[in-house]
C-alpha positions as CSV (number, residue, x, y, z in Angstrom):
1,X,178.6,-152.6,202.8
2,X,180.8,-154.2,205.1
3,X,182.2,-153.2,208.8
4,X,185.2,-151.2,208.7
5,X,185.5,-150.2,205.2
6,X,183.8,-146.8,205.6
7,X,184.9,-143.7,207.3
8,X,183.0,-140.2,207.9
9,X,184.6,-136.7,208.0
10,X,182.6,-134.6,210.0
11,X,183.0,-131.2,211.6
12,X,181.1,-130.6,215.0
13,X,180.5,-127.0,214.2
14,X,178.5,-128.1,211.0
15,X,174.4,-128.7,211.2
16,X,175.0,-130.9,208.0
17,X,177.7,-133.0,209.0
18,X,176.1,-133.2,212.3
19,X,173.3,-135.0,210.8
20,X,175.6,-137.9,208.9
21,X,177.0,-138.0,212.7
22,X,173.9,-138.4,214.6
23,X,172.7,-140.9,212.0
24,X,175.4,-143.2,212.4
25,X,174.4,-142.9,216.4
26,X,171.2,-143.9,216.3
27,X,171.2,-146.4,213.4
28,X,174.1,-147.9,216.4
29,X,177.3,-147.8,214.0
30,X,180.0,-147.3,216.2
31,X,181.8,-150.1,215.1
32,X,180.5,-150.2,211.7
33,X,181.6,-146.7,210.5
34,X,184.5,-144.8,211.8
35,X,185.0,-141.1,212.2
36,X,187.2,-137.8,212.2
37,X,186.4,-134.7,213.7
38,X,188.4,-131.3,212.3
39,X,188.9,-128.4,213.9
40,X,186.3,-126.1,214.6
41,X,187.9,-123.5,212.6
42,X,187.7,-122.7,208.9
43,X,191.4,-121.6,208.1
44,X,192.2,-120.1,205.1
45,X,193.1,-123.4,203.5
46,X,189.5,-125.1,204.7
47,X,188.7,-127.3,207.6
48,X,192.0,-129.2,209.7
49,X,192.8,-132.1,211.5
50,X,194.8,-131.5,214.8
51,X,194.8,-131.6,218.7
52,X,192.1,-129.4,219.7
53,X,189.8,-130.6,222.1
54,X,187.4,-133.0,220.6
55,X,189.0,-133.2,217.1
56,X,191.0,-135.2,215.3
57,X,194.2,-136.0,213.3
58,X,193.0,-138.2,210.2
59,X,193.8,-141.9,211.0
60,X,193.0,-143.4,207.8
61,X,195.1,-140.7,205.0
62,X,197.2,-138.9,207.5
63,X,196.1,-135.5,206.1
64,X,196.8,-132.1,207.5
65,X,193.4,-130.8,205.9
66,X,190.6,-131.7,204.4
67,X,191.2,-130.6,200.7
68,X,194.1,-133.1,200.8
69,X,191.0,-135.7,201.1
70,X,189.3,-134.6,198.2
71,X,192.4,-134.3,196.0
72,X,193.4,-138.0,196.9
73,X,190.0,-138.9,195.4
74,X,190.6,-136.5,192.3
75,X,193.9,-135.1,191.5
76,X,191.8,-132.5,189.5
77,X,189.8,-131.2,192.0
78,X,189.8,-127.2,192.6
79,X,186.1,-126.5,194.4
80,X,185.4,-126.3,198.2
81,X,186.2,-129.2,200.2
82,X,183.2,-129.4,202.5
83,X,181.7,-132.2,205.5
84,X,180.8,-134.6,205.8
85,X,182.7,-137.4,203.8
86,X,182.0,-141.0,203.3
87,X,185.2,-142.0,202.3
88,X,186.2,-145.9,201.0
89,X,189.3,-147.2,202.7
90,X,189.6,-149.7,200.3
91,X,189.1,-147.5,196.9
92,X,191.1,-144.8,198.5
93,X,188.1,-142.5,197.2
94,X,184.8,-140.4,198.2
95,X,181.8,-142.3,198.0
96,X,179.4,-139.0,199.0
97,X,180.1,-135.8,200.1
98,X,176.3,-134.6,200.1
99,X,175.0,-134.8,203.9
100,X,171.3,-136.1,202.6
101,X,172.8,-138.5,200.6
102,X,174.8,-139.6,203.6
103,X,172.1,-140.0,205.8
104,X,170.4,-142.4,203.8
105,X,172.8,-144.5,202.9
106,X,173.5,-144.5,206.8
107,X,169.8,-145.2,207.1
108,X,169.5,-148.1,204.8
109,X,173.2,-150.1,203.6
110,X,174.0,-151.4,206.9
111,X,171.5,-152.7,208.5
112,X,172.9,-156.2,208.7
113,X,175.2,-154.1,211.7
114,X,173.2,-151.6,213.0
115,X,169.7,-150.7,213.9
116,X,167.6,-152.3,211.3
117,X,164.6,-151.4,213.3
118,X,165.1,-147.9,213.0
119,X,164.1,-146.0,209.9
120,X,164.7,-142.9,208.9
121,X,162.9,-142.8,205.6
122,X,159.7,-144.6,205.9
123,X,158.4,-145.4,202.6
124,X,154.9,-144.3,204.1
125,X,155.8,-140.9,205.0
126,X,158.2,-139.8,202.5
127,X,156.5,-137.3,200.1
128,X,155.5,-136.0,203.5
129,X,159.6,-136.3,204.7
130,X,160.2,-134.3,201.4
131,X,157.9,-131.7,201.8
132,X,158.8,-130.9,205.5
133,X,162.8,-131.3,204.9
134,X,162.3,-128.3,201.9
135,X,159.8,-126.3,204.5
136,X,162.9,-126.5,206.9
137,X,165.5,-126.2,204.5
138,X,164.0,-122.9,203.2
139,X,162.6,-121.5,206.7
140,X,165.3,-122.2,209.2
141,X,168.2,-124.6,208.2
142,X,169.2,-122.0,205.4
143,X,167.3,-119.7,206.8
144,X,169.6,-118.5,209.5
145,X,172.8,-118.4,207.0
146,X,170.6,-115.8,204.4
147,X,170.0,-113.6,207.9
148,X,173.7,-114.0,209.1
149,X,175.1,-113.3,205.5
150,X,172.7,-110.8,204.5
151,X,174.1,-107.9,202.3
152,X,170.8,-105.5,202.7
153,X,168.5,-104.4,205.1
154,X,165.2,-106.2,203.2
155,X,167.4,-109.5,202.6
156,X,167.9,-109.5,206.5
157,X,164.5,-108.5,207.5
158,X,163.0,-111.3,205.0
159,X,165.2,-114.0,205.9
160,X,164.6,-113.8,209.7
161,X,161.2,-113.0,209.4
162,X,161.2,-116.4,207.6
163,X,163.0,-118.2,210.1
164,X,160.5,-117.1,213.2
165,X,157.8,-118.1,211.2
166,X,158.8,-121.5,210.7
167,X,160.0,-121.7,214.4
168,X,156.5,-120.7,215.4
169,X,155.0,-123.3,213.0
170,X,157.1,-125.6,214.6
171,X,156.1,-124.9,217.5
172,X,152.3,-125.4,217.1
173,X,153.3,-128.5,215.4
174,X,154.3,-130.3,218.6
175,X,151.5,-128.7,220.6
176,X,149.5,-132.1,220.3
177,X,152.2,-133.6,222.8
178,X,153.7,-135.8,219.7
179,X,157.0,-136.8,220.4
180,X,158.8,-136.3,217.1
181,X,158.0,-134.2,213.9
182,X,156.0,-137.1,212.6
183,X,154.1,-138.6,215.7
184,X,156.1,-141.2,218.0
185,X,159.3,-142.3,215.4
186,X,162.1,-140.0,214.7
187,X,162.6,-139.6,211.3
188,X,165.3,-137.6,209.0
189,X,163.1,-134.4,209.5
190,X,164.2,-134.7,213.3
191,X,167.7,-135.0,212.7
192,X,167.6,-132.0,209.7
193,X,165.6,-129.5,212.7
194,X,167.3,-130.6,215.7
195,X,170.8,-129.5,214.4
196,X,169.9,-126.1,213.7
197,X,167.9,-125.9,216.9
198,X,170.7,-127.1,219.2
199,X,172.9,-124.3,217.8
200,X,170.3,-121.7,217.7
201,X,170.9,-120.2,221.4
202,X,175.1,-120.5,221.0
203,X,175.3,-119.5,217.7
204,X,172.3,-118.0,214.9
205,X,171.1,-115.6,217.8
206,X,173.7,-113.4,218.0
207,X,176.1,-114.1,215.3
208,X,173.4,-114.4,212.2
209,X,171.4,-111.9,214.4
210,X,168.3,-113.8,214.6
211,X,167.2,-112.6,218.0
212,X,163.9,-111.8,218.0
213,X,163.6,-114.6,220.0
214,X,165.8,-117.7,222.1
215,X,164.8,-121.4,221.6
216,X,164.6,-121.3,225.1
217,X,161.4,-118.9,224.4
218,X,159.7,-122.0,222.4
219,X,159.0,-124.5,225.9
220,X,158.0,-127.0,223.4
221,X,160.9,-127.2,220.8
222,X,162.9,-126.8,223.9
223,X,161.6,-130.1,224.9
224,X,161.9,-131.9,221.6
225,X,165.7,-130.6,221.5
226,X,166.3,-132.1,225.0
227,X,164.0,-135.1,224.4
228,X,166.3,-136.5,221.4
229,X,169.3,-135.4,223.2
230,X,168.4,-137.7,225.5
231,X,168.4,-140.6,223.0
232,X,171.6,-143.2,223.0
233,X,174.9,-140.8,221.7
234,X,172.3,-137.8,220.5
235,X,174.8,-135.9,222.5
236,X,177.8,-136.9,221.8
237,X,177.4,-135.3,218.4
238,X,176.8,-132.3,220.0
239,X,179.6,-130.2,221.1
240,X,178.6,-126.5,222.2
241,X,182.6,-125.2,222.4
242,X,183.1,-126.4,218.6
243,X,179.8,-124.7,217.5
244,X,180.9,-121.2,219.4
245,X,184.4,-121.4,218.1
246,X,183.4,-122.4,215.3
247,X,180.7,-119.6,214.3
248,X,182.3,-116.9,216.2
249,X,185.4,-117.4,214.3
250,X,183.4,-116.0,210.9
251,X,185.9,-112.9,210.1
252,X,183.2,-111.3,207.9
253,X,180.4,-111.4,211.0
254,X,183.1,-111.4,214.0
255,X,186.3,-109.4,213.0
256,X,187.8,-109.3,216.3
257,X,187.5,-113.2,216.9
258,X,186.5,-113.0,220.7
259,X,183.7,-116.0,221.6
260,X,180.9,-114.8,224.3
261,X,180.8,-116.4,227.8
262,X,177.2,-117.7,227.7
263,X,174.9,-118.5,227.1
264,X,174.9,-120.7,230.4
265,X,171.8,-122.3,229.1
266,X,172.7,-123.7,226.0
267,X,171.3,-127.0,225.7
């Protein structure tokens, strides 16, 4: 891996690109790996580049939309073209579209630039990184989508009953005053919760309807969310205005379009 070969499509209003994104900020590859934001809206022909505060038109491919991206790498391709992207600006192709994937190659391929010190993926704790990433995959970073998208009553009623239970596990989790998931590090289990927290209030409580309760009803996962916020770019990878228009813009959960005022909370 070398400086300025790589490139990462990301969409602000997506927890899984948001994860490549805050990656890249803490492993300190600003200069290493550039990035494009889209639009916050999914049109009808996918995610866009353009002019709306805090996107992007695409530098590298001068593409309108995102499919074009994917159909540069493969002529043939017909599925979804979904964030993020590594893209290789010298092989003019994808090198990983998968967010977890992403991550570690983030984590791990440049650390001759970056952070070296940091690791996301410690060898020590990663059946224990597994475990917890498929616990929050299940419980809460999916979780929320199988409430919002429900098609019955019971699929509803299961999937948020699942998603407060893990918020209350997580909540006793960090009621031993650790700093992260894991103890004192921050690992990929951070980065995988903290995205779904930090759109919880703006976004899964009213649109997916999981509002039994607000993060800001959970002091201590309140003060994990703010805590890694507070680490070097953690919020510059967060935009709340992209995450409401995005979300809200959901025809199938919000026909008439129109984007609440608050909350004036949101983190």
């Amino acid at each position: 891996a070398v400086p300025g070969r790589y490139h990462v499509y990301a969409a602000l209003i997506c927890p899984w690109a948001s994860r490549a994104l805050l990656a890249r900020k803490l492993k300190k590859l600003d200069d290493t790996v550039s990035v494009s934001i889209v639009e916050p809206f999914l049109t009808d022909r996918g995610w866009r580049f353009g002019d709306y505060p805090g996107s992007d038109r695409d530098p590298i491919n001068g593409a309108d939309f995102l499919h074009q991206i994917y159909t540069l790498a493969d002529p043939r391709h017909t599925g979804r073209a979904t964030v993020p992207v590594l893209w290789d600006k010298v092989r003019r192709t994808i090198v990983n579209n998968e967010s977890a994937d992403i991550v570690r190659i983030l984590n791990t391929a440049f650390n001759d630039f970056g952070d070296a010190c940091l690791d996301l993926y410690p060898a020590s704790l990663r059946g224990l990184i597994d475990a917890l990433n498929a616990r929050l995959y299940e419980g809460l970073n999916n979780g929320v989508y199988k409430a919002g998208f429900a098609s019955s009553q019971q699929a509803y009623d299961e999937a948020v009953a699942g998603v407060f239970e893990t918020l209350d596990e997580l909540e006793t989790r960090l009621s031993d005053a650790r700093t992260y998931l894991f103890g004192e590090k921050i690992n990929e289990s951070d980065l995988r919760l903290f995205v779904t927290l930090v759109r919880f209030d703006a976004a899964y409580y009213d649109v997916f309807k999981c509002n039994l309760r607000r993060l800001a009803d959970y002091p201590r996962l309140t003060a994990y969310v703010k805590r890694i916020m507070g680490l070097p770019g953690a919020e510059e990878t967060v935009n709340i205005d992209h995450i409401k228009q995005g979300y809200y813009s959901i025809k199938a959960l919000n026909p008439g379009g129109i984007v609440p005022a608050g909350p004036l909370n949101s983190l």
